[in-house]
N, C-alpha and C positions, 0 to 999 in steps of 0.2 A: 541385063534386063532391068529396066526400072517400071519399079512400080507405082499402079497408078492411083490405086486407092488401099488402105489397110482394114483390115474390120478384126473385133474383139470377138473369138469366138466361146463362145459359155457351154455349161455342159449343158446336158438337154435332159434335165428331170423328170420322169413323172410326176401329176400333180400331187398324190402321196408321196413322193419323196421331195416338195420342195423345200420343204421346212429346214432338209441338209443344207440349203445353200447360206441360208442364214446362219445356222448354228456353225458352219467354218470358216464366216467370215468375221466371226470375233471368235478373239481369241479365249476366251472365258473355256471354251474344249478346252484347252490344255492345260488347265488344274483340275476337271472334272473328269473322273475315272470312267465313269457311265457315258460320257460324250467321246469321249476316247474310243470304248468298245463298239461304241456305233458305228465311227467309220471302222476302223478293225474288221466288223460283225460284216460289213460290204467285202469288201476283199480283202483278206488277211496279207493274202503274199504280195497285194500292191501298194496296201498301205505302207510297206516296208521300203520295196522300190520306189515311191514317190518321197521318201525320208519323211513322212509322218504330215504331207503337208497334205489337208483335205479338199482344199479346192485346185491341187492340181490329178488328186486320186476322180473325185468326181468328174472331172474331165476325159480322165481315160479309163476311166471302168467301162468294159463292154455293155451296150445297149440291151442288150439282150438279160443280162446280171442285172442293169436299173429296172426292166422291165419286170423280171422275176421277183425283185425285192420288193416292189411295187405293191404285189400280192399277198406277201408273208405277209398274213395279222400279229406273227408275234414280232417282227422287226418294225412293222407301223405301231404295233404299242412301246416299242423301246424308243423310235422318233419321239412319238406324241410326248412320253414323260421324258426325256430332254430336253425337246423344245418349250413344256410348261414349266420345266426347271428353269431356264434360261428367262422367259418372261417373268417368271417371279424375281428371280434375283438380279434383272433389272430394274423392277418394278419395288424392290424393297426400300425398306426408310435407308435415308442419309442420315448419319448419326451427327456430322457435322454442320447442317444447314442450318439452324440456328447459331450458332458461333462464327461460321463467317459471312452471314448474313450476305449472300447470293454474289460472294465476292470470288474470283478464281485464280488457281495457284499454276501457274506455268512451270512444267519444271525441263530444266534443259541438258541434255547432255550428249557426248558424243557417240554412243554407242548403249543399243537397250538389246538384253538378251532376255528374248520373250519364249520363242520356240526356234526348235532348229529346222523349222520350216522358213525363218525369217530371221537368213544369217547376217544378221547388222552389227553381230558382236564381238570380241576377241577372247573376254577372258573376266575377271571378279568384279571391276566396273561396270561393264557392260549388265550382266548377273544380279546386281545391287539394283543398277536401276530396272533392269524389266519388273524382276521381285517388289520395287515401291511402290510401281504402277500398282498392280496385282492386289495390293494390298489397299494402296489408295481406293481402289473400284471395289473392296470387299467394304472397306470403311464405308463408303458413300463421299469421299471427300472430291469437292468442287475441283479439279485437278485434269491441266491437257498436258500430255508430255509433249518437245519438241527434238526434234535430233535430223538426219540425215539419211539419206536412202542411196546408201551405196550398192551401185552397179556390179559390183564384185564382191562386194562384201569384205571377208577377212579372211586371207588363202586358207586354201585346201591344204593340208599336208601329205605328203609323201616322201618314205624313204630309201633311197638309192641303195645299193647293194653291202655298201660299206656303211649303213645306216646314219648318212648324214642327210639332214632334211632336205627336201624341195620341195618348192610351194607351186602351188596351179593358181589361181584363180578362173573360176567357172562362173560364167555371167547370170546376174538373179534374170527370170522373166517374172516381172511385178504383175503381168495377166495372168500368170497362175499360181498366185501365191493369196494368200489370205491380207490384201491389200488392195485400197478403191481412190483411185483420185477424190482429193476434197474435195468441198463445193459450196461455193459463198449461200448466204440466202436468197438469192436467186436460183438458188442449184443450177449454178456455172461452174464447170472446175476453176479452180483456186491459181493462178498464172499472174507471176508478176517480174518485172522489171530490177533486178538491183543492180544498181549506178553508181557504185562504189569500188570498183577495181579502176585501176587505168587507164583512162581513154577507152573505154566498152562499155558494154550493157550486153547483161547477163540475163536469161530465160531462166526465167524458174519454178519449177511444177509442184502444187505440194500435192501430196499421199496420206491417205490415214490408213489405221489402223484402230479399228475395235479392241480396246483391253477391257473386254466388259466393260463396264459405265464409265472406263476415261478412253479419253478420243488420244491416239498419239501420231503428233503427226511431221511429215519426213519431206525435205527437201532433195527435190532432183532437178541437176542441170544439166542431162543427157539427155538434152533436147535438139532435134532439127537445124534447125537458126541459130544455134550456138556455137560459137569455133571449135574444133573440134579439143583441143587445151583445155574451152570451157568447159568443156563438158565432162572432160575427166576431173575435175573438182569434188562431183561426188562417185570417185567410179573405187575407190580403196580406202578402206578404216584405217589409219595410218599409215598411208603410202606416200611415197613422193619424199620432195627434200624440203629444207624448211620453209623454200616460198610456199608451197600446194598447201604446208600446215596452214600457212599464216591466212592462205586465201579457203582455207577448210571452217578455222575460226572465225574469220568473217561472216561466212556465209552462215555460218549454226548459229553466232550472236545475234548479228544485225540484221542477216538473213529472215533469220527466228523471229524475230520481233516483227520485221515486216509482214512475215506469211502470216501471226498472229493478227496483225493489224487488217490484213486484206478478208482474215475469216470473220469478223467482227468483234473479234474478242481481245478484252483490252483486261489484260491481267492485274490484279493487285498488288502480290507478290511472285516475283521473279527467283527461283533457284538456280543454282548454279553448280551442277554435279559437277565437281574438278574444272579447273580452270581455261580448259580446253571454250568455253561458251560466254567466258569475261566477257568479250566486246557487245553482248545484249545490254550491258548496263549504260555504257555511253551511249547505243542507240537510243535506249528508253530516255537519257535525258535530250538529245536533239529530238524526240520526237513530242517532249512535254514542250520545248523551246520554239517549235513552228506551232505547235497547240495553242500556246498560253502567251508567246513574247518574252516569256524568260528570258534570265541570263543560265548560265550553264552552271553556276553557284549557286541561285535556286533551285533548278531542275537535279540538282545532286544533291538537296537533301530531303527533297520526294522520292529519287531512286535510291540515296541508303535508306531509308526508311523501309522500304518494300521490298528488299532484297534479301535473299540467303545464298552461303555460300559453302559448301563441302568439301575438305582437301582431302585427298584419298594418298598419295604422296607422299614419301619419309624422305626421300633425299632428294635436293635440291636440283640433282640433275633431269630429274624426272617430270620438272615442274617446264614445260616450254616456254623460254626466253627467245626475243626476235634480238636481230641488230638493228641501228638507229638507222641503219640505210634502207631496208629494206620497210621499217618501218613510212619513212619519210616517203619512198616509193611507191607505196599501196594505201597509205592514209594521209598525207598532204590535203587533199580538198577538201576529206573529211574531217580535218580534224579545224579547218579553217572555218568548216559548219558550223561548230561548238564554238566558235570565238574564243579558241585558246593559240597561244604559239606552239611551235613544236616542242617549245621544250617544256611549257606548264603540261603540253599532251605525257610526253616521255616520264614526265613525275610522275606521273599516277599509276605508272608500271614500275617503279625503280623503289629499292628499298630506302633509298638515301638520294632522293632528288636532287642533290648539288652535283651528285656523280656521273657528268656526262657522259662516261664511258663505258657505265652500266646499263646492259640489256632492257628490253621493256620484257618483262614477265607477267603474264596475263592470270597466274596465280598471286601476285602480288596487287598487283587492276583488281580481281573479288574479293582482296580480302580488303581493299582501303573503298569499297563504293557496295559492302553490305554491314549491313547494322549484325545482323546475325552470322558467328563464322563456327565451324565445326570440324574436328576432327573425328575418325570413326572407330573410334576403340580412346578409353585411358589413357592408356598408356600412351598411342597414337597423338594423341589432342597435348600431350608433356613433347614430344618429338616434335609434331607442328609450331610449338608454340618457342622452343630452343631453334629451329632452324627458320622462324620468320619475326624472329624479337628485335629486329636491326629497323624491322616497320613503325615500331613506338621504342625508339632510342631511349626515353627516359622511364619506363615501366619496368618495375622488375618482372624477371621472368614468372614468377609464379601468379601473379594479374599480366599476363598476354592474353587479349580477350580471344582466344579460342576455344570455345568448349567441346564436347564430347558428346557424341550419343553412336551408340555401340552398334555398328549394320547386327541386321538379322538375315532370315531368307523367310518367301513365304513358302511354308511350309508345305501347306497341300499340293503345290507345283512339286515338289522332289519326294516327296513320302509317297511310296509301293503302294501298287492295288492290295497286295496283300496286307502290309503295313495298317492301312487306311479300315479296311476290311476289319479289322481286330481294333484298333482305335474304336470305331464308331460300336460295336456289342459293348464294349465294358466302360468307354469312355463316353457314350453318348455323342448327338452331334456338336455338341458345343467345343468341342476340340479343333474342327474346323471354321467354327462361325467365331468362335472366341479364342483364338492359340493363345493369347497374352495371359490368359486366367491359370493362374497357379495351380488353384482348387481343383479345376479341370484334369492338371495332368498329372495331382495326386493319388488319383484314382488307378493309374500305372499297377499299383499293388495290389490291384482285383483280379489283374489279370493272371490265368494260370502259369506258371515256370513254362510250363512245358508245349503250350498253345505258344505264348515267347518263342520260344525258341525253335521250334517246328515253324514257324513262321521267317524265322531269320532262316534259316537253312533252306526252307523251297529261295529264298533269292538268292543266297549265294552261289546254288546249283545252278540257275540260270543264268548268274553272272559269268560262272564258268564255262558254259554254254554258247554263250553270246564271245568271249574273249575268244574260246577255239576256232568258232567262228570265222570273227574277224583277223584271227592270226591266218588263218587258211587262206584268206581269203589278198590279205597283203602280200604272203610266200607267191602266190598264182599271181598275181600280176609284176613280182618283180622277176617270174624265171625262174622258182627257184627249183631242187631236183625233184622229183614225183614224191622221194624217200622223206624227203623234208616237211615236202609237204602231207603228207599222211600222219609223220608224225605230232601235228600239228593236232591231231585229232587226241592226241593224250596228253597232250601240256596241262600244269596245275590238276587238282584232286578237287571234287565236289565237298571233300569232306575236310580237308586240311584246314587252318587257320593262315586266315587271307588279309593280306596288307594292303591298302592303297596310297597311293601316292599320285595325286592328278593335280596340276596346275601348271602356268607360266613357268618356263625353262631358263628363268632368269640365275643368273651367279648367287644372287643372296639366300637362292632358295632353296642350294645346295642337295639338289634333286642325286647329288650321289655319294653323300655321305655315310650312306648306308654300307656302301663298296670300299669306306675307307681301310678295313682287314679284310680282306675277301675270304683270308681262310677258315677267320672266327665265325664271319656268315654264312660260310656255305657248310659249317658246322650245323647253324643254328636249324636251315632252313632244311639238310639233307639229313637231321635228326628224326633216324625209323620211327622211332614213339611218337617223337610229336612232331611232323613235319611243317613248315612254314614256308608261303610260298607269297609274291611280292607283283602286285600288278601295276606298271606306270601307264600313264598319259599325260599328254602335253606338249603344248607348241612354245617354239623359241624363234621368236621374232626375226623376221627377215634378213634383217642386218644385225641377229646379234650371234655371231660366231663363239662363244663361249658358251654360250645356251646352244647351241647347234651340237658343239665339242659334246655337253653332258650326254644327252639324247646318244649322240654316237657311243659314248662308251658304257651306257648302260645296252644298248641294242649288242654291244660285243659279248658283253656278261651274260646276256641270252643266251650267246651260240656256244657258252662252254658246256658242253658236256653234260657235266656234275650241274648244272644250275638251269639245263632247258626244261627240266618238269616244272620249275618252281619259279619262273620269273619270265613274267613277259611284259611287252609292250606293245599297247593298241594304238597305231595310226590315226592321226585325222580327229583330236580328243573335239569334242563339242557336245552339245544340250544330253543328246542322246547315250553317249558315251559316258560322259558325269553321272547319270540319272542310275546307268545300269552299276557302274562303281559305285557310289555312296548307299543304294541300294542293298548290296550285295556281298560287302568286304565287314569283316568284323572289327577292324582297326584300321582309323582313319592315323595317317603319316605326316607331320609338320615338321619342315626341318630348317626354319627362314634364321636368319644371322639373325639375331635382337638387337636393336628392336627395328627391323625394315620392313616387318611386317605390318602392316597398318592395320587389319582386321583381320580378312581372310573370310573366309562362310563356306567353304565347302565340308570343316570338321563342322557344323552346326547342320548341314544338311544330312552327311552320317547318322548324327548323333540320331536325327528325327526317325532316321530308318533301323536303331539300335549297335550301330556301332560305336567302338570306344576310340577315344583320343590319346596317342602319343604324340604330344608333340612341346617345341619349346614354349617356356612362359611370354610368347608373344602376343600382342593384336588381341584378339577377343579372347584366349584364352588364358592372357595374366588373369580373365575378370571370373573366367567359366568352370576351372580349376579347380577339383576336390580332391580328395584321401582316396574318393569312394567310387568317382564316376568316370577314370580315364586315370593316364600316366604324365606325369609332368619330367622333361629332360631339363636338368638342373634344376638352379633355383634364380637365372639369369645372369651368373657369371661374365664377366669377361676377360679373355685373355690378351696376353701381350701381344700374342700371330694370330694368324689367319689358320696357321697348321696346326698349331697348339689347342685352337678354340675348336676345327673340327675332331681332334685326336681324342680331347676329353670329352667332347659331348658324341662322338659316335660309339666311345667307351662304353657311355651313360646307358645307348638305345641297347646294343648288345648285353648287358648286365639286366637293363628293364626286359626286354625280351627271354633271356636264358631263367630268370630265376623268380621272375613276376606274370607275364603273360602269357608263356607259353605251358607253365604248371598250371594255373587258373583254367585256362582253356579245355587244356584235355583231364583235366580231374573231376572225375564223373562219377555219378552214382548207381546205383543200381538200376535207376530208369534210365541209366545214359546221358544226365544231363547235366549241366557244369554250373553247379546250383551257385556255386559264388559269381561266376559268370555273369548269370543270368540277374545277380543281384544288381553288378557294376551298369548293366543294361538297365535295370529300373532306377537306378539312381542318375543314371545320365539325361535318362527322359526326361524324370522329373524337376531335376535341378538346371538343364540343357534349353528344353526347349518352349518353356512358358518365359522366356527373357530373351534366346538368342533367334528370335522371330520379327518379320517387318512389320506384324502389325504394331506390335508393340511400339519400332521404330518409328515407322510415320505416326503414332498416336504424341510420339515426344516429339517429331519436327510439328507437327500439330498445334501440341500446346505450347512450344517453350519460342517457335520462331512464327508457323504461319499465320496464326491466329494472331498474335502480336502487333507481327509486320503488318497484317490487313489493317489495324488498326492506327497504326502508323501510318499509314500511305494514307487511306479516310483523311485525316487528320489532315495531313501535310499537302493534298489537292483537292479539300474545298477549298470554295470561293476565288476561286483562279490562282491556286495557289499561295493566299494569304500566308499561312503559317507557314512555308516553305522559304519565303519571301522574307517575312519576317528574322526565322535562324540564320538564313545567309547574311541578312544584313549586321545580325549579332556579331556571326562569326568574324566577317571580315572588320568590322570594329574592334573584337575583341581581338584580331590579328595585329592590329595595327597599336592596340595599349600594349600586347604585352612586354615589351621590352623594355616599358617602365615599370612595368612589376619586379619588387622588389624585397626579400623578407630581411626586415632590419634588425630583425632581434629574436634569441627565442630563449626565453628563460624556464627554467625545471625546477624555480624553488631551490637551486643551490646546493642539492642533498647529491651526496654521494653514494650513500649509503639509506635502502630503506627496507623495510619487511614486508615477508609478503602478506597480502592479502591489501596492503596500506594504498591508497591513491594519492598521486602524483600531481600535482597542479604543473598545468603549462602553460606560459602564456606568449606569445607572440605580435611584434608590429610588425604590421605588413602595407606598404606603399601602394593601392593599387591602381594607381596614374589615375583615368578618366572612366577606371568601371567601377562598378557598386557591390557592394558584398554578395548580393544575390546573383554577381555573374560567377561567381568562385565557390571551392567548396577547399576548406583547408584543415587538413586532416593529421593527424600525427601517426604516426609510421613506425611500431615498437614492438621486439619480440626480443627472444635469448640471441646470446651473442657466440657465434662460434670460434675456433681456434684462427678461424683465417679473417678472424673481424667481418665476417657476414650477419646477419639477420637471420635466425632458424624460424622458421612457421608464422613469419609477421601478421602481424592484424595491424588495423586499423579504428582510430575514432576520430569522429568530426567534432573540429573547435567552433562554439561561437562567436559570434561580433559582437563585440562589447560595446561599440561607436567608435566614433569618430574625433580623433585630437584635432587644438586648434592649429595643428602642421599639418591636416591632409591624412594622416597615419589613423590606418585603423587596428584598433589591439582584438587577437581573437584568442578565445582561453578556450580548455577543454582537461580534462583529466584521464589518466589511464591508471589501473589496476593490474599488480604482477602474482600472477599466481603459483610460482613457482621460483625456489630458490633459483643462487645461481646470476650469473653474468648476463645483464641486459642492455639495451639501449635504445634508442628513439630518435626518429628522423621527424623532419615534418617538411609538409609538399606544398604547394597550391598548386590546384586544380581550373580550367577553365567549366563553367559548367552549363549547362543548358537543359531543362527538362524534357526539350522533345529531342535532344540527342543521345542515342542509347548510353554509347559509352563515352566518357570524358574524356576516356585517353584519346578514342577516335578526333579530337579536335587538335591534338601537337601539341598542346600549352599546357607544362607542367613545368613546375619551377623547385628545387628542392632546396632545403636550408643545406 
């Protein structure tokens, strides 16, 4: 049969109940508990079945139940005050519109985990960014996300009998999901042409999405007139082999930038969540270069300028490199656009551009075409900055310009009704309008012990609740016997002390180290006095069979015996899933090899809902870490193996469980409650969660890159680019002097020996061919000296220009001060230097005596 016309069928509201249709098609319901209950308070049992998604429950809720609701006066007064909630907190102040002066932040990324109504996501990426939006829309900040609208999303899991994964993918329909095609100022959907693959031309539809006050908006090529190849481009979040990535990344860069262009908005600053969305940057400069007439060396330092970049990635393999073939195969025309060769193209992917046999790395493309680059944890941003230092060859590692800002989560997205409930009596509303405020969540100590902790126990009971559940519910669809399945119905204790353990099934994250003595654990957990009992989730990636392996042999652990009251695992982990564990477990579980964890935020999302952290000193919590607020496994050691490092630190967790946790837990008083407990819960709040929160985090991309870069970009594209024009033409001058830079002399005064507190005269000639002192900054380079003749905690001071000899030679003097006995020494540099170039190093031209 073909068909000959399609139609978009909508639910059919009464007009008292239209105000639903609005309020579930932004997303703002789902950090709003009271807009939650709404649709709930309609059908309980469908909202369940429909997986929490509102605009496809409206659609199939019986007419007769719209009708009825229609009438309740007290279900039209819980509309009314959601729906005036909703216009108000669209209608509230931008707190940033003055600062960036009507300028807006595009931010890009491959995957946003908003709700699990709107599976576009995999796992802690995806999470970070729905979370910034969230956050961005709570601040008022001028902010569109851009990403992709996969057809499939990111598989379903399920597992086969012998509990090894299988994935499904189940196709989204974008007509019944809280999603609206875009639509230009003409209110036309949003359709356009990209002409950058191969010999084709590709349809492409964008989508939005309501995130409260920021629009986020989603490219699809599952379109009609599209070959059907094209169209699976966007049909899986990391699916396919490395052509589909390469043509996935195209399409979210350049893509991105187009479907931006065709909406009318012309960003100022460009982000770049992980390097999966690099290629927006070269788009933005071919599209300043048909704009303005540029060359592609002006138009490059208008887009560093306006750029930021996030690396979420610790180890190099993780970071997508293409081959030069397949490169040359899919970007040839375009890179003939930008008037470069292939091989100047291929530099700007390569850590060491002479190396024609190196990969183009699209994380290496963000970090050399943004002025601002990031790591997300400390610790993280030292790992980034050691595994991408081969990008500025002459910089020591401790100035690699990548810095740090710590992911958070937002907050009101994963904190319990209940939670939330008891927040707002003792803590006031400014806990959720303001999470970044300290003050706010020192107030923790108002609250009673026992109100606490009655509060933590109704979730955990329904954690328990919800696990039996879904364990029933897995055993019945794989077969399994009736007996098994009944006993499903008494797995885990309401009452017991509850572990979790939910993320990516990856090897570093040693999801089964916990199993490494099985018979000290099943000690631990099958202890009558105090029983402990261990709930997993999590998926391991299609193709990664070593993460398939864990999953399997924790599902075996399950079926012994001695350990099925006490340890299960939930199928299919996603929003909903997360929400009920971190909810609900009194200890959150980290067990990532150090340092491969980059952040993490699912212990920060616990913490929000009172539970405590064991986990190692990695990613956010080298930073989050007390005496008082959770348990820290070692002190970051490392061993010689692999077997040696899990055998001492699963020692660690067993010892921290047997003789810290689990006496804490059940040492009760006479009102029953585990008053030290209860303390480690208010001290986690309050030193946890006014720091490890996104608003705090977008208030730092805020001030340290967006607000910057706006100002940067301003600068660098008036007047057609003048000042962009301008630095390129520096640069490439000062490309071409520096080979006659020269440092001829650097004299210390002669002393071998001085005291401390004494200053140092240093004087230096320095050749510098055809530039002027104001193009360089020449600086001396001095700290203690260690056994292996390094530099310990170097500093820096800038020498000035004394003038100029009647040889051309300029002499530059400066002095340094030692404060500290002991073995030191002094290097000195020249710098190329530029005031509208953020960093120096960014320019290559660094010369060392």
């Amino acid at each position: 049969m073909r068909i000959v016309r399609q139609f978009n069928v909508t639910a059919n509201l009464p007009e008292p109940l239209e105000p639903l249709r609005r309020i579930a098609f932004n997303l703002w319901w789902c950090w709003r508990h009271d807009a939650i209950a709404l649709f709930r308070r309609l059908d309980p049992e469908r909202w369940e079945l429909c997986e929490h998604n509102p605009v496809r429950m409206l659609g199939e809720t019986d007419q007769a139940r719209l009708n009825a609701m229609a009438e309740d006066d007290g279900y039209l007064a819980h509309v009314a005050r959601v729906s005036e909630a909703l216009d108000a907190y669209l209608a509230s102040p931008r707190r940033y519109a003055d600062r960036t002066g009507g300028g807006t932040i595009a931010y890009f990324s491959a995957e946003f985990g908003l709700s699990e109504c709107v599976p576009i996501y995999s796992g802690g990426l995806g999470m970070l960014a729905g979370d910034h939006l969230k956050a961005a829309s709570d601040l008022g900040l001028p902010l569109v996300g851009v990403g992709l609208l996969y057809r499939e999303g990111y598989f379903r899991q399920y597992l086969n009998p012998d509990g090894w994964q299988g994935e499904i993918y189940p196709r989204n329909d974008f007509y019944n999901m809280p999603i609206t095609k875009a639509r230009n100022a003409s209110g036309q959907p949003v359709v356009f042409d990209f002409r950058h693959y191969p010999q084709r031309v590709v349809r492409v539809q964008v989508w939005q999405v309501e995130v409260g006050r920021v629009p986020l908006y989603l490219l699809d090529t599952n379109l009609l007139e599209n070959d059907p190849a094209d169209r699976d481009i966007t049909a899986q979040l990391y699916g396919g082999d490395w052509e589909m990535r390469l043509r996935q990344e195209m399409m979210l860069g350049i893509g991105g930038m187009q479907a931006l262009q065709a909406l009318g908005i012309q960003p100022a600053v460009c982000h770049m969540n992980e390097g999966h969305s690099a290629f927006l940057a070269v788009e933005r400069c071919r599209m300043l270069m048909k704009q303005t007439g540029c060359s592609f060396n002006e138009a490059r330092e208008a887009v560093y300028a306006g750029a930021c970049f996030t690396t979420h990635t610790p180890v190099p393999a993780g970071n997508d490199a293409f081959h030069p073939g397949l490169i040359e195969k899919y970007l040839a025309p375009y890179i003939r656009d930008l008037g470069l060769t292939f091989e100047e193209f291929m530099a700007l992917g390569r850590q060491n551009p002479a190396n024609t046999q190196e990969e183009f790395c699209v994380t290496v493309l963000a970090l050399k075409l943004a002025s601002f680059r990031n790591g997300v944890s400390r610790l993280h941003s030292e790992v980034s900055s050691k595994m991408w230092r081969n990008i500025w060859p002459s910089v020591p590692l401790a100035e690699v310009p990548i810095t740090s800002i710590t992911n958070g989560v937002h907050t009101s997205t994963w904190i319990s009704h209940d939670m939330a409930g008891l927040l707002d009596q003792y803590l006031g509303p400014r806990w959720l309008s303001a999470p970044a405020d300290p003050i706010v969540w020192a107030r923790v100590d108002q609250i009673p012990d026992a109100e606490l902790w009655r509060t933590h126990e109704r979730r955990r009971e329904r954690l328990v609740a919800f696990v039996r559940q879904r364990v029933r519910r897995q055993l019945m669809r794989r077969g399994a016997p009736p007996r098994e399945i009944e006993q499903a119905e008494e797995i885990l204790d309401p009452d017991a002390l509850t572990i979790g353990f939910a993320r990516r099934f990856a090897g570093y994250k040693r999801a089964t180290l916990l199993f490494h003595d099985v018979e000290r654990l099943t000690r631990i957990l099958c202890n009558t006095d105090r029983p402990v009992q261990i709930i997993y989730a999590g998926k391991a990636h299609p193709r990664d069979n070593e993460g398939k392996e864990l999953i399997r042999r924790i599902v075996h652990m399950v079926r012994r015996p001695e350990l099925r009251r006490h340890v299960a695992f939930v199928e299919d982990y996603d929003m909903n899933v997360a929400r009920y564990l971190v909810q609900g477990c009194d200890v959150w579980l980290n067990t990532p090899l150090r340092p491969m964890e980059a952040s993490g935020t699912s212990g920060m999302k616990a913490t929000a809902n009172g539970a405590l952290n064991i986990s190692i000193p990695d990613g956010w919590w080298a930073e989050a870490a007390r005496q008082d607020n959770g348990w820290t496994i070692g002190r970051g050691e490392q061993y010689s193996s692999f077997e040696e490092q899990n055998a001492v630190e699963s020692a660690a967790i067993y010892d921290i469980l047997e003789k810290e946790v689990a006496p804490m837990f059940y040492e009760r008083g006479a009102d029953d409650l585990p008053r030290q407990w209860v303390r480690y819960m208010k001290n986690a709040l309050r030193s946890v969660c006014p720091i490890f929160n996104t608003h705090r985090m977008v208030q730092q991309y805020t001030e340290w890159a967006y607000v910057p870069a706006m100002e940067r970009w301003r600068r660098m594209t008036d007047s057609n680019l003048a000042l962009a024009r301008q630095v390129a033409q520096w640069r490439g001058r000062m490309a071409a002097n520096w080979p006659k830079t020269r440092i001829l002399s650097v004299d210390a005064a002669g002393k071998d020996e001085v005291k401390v507190g004494d200053r140092l005269e240093v004087s230096a000639r320095i050749d510098l061919g055809q530039a002027e002192p104001d193009d360089v900054r020449v600086e001396i380079y001095f700290g203690g000296v260690d056994v292996e003749n390094n530099l310990v905690r170097p500093r820096t001071t800038t020498m000035k220009c004394e003038g100029r000899g009647a040889d051309g030679v300029y002499t530059f003097r400066g002095q340094v001060q030692f404060r500290a006995s002991g073995q030191h020494g002094l290097g000195l540099r020249v710098l190329a230097q530029h005031p509208e170039i953020v960093c120096a190093f960014d320019t290559g031209m660094i010369l060392w005596a």
